[in-house]
C-alpha positions in Angstrom: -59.6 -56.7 -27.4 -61.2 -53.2 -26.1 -64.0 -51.9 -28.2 -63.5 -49.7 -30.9 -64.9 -46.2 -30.4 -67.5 -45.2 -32.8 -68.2 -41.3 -34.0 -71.0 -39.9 -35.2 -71.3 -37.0 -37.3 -72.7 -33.7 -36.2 -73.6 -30.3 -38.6 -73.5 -27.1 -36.4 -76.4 -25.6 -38.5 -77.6 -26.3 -42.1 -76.6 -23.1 -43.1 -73.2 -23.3 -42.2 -72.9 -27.0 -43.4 -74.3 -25.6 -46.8 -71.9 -23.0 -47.0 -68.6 -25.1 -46.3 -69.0 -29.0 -46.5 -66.9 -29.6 -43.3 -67.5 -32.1 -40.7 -67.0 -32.3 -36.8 -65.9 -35.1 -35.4 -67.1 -35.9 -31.7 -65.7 -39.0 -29.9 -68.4 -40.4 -27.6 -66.3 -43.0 -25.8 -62.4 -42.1 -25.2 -60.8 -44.4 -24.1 -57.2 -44.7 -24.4 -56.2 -47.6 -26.9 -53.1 -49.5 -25.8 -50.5 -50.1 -28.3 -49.9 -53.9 -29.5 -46.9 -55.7 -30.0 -45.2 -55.7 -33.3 -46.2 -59.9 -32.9 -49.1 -60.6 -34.3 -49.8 -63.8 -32.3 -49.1 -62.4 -28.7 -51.6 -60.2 -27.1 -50.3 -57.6 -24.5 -52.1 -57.8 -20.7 -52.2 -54.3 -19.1 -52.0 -55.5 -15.8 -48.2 -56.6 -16.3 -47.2 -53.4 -17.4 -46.0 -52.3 -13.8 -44.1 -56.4 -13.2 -42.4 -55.6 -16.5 -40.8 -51.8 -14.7 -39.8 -53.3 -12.3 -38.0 -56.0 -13.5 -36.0 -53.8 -16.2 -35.3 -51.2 -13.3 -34.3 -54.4 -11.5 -31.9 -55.9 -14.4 -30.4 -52.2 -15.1 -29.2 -51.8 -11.6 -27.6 -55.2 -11.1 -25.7 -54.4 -14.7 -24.7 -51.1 -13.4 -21.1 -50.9 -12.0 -19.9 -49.8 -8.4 -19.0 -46.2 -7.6 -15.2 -46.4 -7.1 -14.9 -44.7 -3.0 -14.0 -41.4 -2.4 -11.0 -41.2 -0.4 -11.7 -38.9 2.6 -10.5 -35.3 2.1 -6.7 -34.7 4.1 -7.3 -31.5 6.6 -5.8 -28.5 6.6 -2.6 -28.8 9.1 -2.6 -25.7 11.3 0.6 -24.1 11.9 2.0 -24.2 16.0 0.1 -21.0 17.0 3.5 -18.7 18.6 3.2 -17.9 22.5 2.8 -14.5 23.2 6.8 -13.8 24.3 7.5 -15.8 20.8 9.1 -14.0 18.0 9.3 -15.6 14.3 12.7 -15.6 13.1 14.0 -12.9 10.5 15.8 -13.6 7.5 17.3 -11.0 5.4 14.8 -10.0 3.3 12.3 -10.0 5.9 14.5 -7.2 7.7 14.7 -5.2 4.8 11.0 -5.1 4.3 10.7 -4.4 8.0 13.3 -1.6 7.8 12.7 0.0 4.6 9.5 1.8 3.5 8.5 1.4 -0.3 10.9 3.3 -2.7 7.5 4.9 -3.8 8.2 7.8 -0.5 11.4 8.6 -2.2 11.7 10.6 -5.3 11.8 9.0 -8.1 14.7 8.8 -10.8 15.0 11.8 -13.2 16.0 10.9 -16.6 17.8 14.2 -17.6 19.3 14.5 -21.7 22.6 15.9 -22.6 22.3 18.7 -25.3 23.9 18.0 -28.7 26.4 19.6 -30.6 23.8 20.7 -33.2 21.0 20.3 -31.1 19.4 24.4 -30.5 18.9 25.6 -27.2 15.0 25.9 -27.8 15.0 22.3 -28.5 17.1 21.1 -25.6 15.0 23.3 -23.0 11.9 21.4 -24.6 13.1 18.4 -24.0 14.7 19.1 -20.7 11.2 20.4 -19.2 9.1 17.5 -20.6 11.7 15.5 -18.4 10.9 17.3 -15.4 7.3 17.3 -16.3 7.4 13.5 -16.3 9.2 13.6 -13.2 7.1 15.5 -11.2 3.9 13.5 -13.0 5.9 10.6 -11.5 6.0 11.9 -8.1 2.5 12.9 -7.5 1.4 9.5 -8.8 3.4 8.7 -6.3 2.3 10.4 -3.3 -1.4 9.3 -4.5 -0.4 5.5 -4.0 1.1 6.2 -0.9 -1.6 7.9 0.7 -3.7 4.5 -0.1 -1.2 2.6 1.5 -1.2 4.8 4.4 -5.1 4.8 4.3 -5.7 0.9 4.6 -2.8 1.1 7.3 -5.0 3.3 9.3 -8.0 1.5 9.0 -6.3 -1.9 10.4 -8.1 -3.1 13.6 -5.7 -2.4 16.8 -5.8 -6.3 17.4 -4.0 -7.1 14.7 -0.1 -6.8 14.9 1.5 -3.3 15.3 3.2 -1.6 12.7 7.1 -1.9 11.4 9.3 0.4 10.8 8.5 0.6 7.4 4.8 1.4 8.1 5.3 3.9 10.1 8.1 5.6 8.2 4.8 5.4 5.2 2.7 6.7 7.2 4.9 9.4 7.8 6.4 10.8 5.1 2.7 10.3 3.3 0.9 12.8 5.7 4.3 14.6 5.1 3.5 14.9 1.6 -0.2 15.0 1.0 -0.6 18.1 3.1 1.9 19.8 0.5 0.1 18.4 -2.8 -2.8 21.2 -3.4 0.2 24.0 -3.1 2.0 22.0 -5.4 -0.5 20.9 -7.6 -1.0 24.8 -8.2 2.3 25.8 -9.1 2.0 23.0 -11.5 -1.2 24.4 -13.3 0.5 28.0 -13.5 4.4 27.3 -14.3 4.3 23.6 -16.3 7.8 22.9 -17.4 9.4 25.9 -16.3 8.6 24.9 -12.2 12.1 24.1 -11.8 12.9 27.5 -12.1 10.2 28.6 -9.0 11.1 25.2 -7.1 14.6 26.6 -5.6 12.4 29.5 -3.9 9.9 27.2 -2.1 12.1 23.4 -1.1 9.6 23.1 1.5 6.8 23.4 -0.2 7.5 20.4 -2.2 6.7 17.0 -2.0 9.2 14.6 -0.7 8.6 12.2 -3.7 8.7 15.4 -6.3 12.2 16.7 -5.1 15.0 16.8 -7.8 18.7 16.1 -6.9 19.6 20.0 -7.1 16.7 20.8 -4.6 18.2 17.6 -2.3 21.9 18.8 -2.2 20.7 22.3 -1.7 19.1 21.9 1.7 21.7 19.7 3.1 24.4 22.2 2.4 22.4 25.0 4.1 21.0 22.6 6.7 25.0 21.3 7.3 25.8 25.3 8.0 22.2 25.7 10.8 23.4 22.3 12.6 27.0 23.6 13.4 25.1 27.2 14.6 22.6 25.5 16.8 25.4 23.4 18.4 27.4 26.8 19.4 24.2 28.1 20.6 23.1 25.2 22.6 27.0 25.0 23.9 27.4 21.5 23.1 30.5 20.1 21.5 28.9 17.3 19.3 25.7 16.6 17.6 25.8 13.2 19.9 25.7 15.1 23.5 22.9 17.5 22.3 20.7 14.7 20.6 20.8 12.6 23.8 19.6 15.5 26.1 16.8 16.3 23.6 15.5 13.0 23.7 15.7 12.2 27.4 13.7 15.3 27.9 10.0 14.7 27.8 10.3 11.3 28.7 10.2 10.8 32.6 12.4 13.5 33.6 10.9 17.2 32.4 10.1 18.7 29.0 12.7 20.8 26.3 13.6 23.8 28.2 12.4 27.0 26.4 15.6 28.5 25.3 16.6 25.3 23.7 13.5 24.7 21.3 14.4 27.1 18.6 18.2 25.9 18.6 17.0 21.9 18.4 14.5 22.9 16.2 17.6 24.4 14.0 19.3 21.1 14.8 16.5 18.6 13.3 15.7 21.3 10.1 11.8 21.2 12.0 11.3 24.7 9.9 13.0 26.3 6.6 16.3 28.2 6.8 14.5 31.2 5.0 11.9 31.8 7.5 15.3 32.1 10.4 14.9 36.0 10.2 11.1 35.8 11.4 12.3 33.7 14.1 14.4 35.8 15.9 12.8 38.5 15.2 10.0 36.7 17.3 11.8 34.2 19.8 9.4 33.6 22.9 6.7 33.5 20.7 8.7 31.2 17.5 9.3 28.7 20.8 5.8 28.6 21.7 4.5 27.6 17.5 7.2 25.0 17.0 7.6 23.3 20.6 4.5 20.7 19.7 6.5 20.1 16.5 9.5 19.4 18.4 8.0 17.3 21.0 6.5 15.1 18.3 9.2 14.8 16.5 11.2 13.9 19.7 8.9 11.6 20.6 9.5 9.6 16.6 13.1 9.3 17.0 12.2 7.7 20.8 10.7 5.4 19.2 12.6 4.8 16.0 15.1 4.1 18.2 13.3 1.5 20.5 12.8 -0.4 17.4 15.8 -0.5 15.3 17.6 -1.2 19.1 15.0 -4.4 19.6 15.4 -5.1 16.1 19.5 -5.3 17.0 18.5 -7.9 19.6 16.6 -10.3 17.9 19.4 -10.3 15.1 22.5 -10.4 17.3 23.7 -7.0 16.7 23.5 -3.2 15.3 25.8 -3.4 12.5 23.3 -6.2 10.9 20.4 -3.9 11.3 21.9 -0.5 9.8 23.1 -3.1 7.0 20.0 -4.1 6.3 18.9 -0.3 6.0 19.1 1.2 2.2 21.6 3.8 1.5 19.1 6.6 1.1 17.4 5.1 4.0 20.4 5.5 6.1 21.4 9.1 5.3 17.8 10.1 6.2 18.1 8.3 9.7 21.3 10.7 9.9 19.7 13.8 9.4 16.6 12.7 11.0 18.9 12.9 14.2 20.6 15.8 13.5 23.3 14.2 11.8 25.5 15.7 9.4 26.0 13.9 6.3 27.1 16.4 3.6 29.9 14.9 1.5 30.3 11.9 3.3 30.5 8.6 2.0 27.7 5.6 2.7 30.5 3.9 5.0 31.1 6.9 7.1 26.9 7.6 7.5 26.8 3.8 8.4 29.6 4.5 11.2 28.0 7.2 12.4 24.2 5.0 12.8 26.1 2.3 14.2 28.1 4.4 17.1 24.7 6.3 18.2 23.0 2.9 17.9 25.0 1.3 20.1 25.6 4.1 22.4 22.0 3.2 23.6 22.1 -0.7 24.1 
């Protein structure tokens, strides 16, 4: 058994024991006592100590169980990467997101009221204008979200895969729109509710997204009226003749003679009806401001057409792809090309895509 430590007893200073009777007590020798087993008759050896570790760690890991295996993880199968002349198959619905651009570039819904027998007229007019204010709310919310579409569209890298119809078409009709926003946005600020009354005076100064039926069915019926001027002027019988020269020029075999710009220009509604006085007041110089326009827009139906044609291929035929197209979607291809499609019926517009369609198979 280890010695026993002994102490002895130490006063800082006689005053300071005399004023408080408390003791210090300094260990001269310590060491570390061991502790003893509860059993009084066995003595415990400190050399063992590190024998008796091992052993437990010993018995604790025969008693412990196996680790079940982990299976191995499966790996990822990799999809048969498509040769370069390899096309994925279309299905419906992926030709009709191909096709169509989001219904977001179209205007959206108006939920007009009906004005009651005992309804006053202050009351309805209320109403009525907080309809159109929502509407036109609804629109420029609209526009917004399209311009971040078209905005992550332009920033795609050019090695990814090329745009669809439907992109472009976004892209579009959102630079169509954004450019006319700040005009809009004022008119908004000044007039509130009572814009409808101003928008009659200024269609294209609108949004596309912010138009109201009214606006819509005005400019076709004076846009149906130009078209069937221009064609006299231009001496063609039909639209069909006239639309084909247009966009064979340019491409490969000379540009839009000058005396034709204004007159195609008429044809494809490229400028407002109210500014026609202007025009030919001015005509060399009218041909020289919108022939750019017309060659761009010229060069868009080129390649409209390229794709809704290869489309036709890859489906087996052009009266699947114009099917695919929405109805509002295929009256705007119409007028697009110089079509007109005032008071006809969906069937008849469809007729008329599908004949120019296939006239270029």
């Amino acid at each position: 058994m280890p010695p026993r430590p002994y102490f002895r007893y130490t006063a800082f200073s006689f005053d300071r024991f005399r004023n408080s009777s408390s003791l210090v007590l300094i260990a001269t020798n310590p060491t570390p006592r061991i502790p003893q087993p509860s059993c009084p008759h066995t003595r415990f050896n400190p050399a063992i100590a590190p024998l008796i570790r091992h052993a437990s760690t010993a018995q604790s890991a025969q008693k412990a169980p196996p680790k079940p295996s982990q299976p191995p993880s499966p790996r990822p199968v990799q999809p048969p990467a498509l040769k370069p002349n390899q096309s994925t198959p279309l299905t419906h619905a992926s030709l009709r997101s191909a096709l169509n651009p989001p219904s977001t570039t179209l205007p959206a819904p108006l939920d007009t009221i009906d004005r009651g027998p005992s309804q006053s007229a202050l009351s309805y007019y209320w109403q009525l204008g907080r309809a159109y204010a929502v509407f036109y709310k609804n629109g420029v919310l609209n526009t917004r979200a399209n311009h971040k579409i078209a905005r992550g569209l332009r920033q795609r890298p050019s090695s990814s895969s090329r745009l669809t119809r439907a992109e472009r078409i976004l892209l579009r009709r959102s630079a169509h729109d954004v450019r006319r926003i700040p005009f809009f946005a004022l008119l908004f600020l000044l007039a509130g509710e009572w814009l409808p009354l101003l928008v009659p005076f200024v269609p294209r100064l609108v949004p596309l997204t912010c138009r109201i039926p009214q606006q819509e069915a005005g400019m076709r019926a004076r846009q149906s009226a130009w078209r069937r001027s221009a064609l006299r002027e231009l001496g063609e019988p039909e639209w069909e003749s006239a639309l084909r020269d247009a966009t064979q020029a340019g491409q490969g075999q000379g540009q839009v003679p000058g005396p034709r710009v204004l007159p195609l220009c008429r044809m494809f509604g490229l400028y407002s009806v109210k500014l026609d006085w202007l025009v030919g007041a001015l005509p060399a110089v009218s041909a020289l401001l919108f022939k750019g326009r017309l060659e761009r827009h010229l060069a868009f139906l080129r390649a409209d057409d390229g794709e809704l044609v290869e489309m036709a291929g890859r489906v087996g035929g052009v009266e699947q792809v114009v099917a695919a197209l929405s109805k509002e979607e295929k009256v705007r291809a119409c007028e697009d090309r110089g079509m007109d499609v005032l008071g006809k019926q969906e069937e008849e517009v469809r007729g008329m895509l599908v004949n120019y369609l296939g006239s270029l198979r």
